[in-house]
N, C-alpha and C positions, 0 to 999 in steps of 0.2 A: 143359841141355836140348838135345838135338840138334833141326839144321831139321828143317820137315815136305819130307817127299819132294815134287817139284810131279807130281802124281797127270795133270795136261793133258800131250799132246806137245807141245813147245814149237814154237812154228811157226820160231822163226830157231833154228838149229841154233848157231851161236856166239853164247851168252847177251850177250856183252858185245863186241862190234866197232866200230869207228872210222875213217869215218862207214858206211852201209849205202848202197849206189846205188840210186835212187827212193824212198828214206823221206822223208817229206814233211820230218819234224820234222829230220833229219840235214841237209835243206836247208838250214833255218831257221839250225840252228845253225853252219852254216858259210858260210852267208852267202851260199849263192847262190839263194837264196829270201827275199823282202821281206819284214819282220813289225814289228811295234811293238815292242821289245824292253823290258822294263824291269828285265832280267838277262840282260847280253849277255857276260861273261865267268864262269870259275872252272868247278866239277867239275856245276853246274847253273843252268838257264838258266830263263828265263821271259819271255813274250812273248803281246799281246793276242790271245784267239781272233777268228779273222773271221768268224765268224757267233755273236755273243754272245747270253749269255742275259739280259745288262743291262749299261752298258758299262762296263767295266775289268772284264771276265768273263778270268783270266789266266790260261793253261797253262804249267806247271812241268815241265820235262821234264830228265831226264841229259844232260848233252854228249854221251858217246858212245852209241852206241846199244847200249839195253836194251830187248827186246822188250814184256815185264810184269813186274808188282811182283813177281810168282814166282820170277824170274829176279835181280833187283834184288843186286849184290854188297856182301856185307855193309857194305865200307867206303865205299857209297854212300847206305846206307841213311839214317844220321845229315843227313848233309847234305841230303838229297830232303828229309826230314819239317821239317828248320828254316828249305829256303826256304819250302815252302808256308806253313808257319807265319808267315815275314816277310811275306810278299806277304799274306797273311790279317791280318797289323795292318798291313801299308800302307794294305790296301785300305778299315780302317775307322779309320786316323787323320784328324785334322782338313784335315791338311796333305796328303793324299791324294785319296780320294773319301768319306770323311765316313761310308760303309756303317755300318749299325748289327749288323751281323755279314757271316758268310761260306758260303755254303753247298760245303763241297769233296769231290769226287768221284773214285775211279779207277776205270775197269774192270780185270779182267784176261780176255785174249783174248775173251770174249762180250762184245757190244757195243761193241767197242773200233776205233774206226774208225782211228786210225792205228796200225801195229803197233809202237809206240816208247812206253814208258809215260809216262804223263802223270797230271798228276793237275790236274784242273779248279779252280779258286778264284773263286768266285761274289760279286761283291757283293751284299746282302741289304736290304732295309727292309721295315718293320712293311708288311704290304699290299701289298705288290709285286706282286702275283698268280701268284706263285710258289706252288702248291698242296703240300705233303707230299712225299712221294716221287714218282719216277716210275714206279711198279711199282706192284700189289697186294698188298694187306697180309693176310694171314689169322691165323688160330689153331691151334695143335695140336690133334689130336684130342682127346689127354689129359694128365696129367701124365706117363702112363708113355709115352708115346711122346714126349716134350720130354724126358725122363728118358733116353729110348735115345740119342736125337740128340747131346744133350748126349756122352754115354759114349762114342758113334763116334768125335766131336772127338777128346775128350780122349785116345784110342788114338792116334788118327792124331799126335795132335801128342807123345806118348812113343816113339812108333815109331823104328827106324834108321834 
């Protein structure tokens, strides 16, 4: 299967550069910006967000700088998806912060407040007052319009 084409203009024009001047997370990662680290070396890093949504709320982010997942090179992509995955059973072993799961998130370019991808790794418990999503949720009109949407996908993602 070939990739899907990324349909956005990509706002950084070189997908993959090393570090970016005023990207926050390029900071972070090179040290001249202060952070919790709890993956401070190899091809991805992780460290506490400063305005958490419960605490050991961790951002996973590329060493170098990668705009969004859109962009993400292939031979980064394995490694991106098995730290969040570690840091998502750190965050719920005993020997950790105990979470009884993980709520993890990325944007790409809408909503994305630092232009460097990141993917959000949330600790969770029963009741936390963490509600559903943070969006609204609807329905399709019908089956044949879930049926067209579906079909669009599926072109796009056969496309050259």
């Amino acid at each position: 299967m070939k990739p899907v084409e990324d349909p956005v203009e990509d706002p950084v024009e070189d997908p993959v550069e090393d570090p970016v001047e005023g990207c926050l997370f390029c900071e972070i990662v090179t040290g001249a910006r202060p952070a919790h680290h709890v993956i401070d070396h190899g091809p991805v890093r992780a460290f506490l967000d400063h305005r958490p949504i419960f605490p050991g709320h961790t951002l996973v982010v590329p060493a170098v700088h990668v705009g969004h997942l859109n962009v993400l090179p292939v031979e980064l992509v394995e490694p991106f998806w098995s730290t969040v995955q570690r840091v998502s059973r750190a965050l719920m072993a005993p020997g950790g912060l105990g979470a009884q799961g993980t709520f993890t998130a990325t944007n790409t370019v809408v909503s994305q407040s630092v232009p460097h991808l990141h993917a959000h790794v949330v600790p969770r418990r029963r009741k936390d007052g963490l509600r559903g999503f943070f969006w609204p949720r609807g329905r399709y009109g019908s089956e044949a319009e879930a049926a067209e949407v579906a079909a669009r996908i599926r072109s796009a993602l056969s496309s050259p």
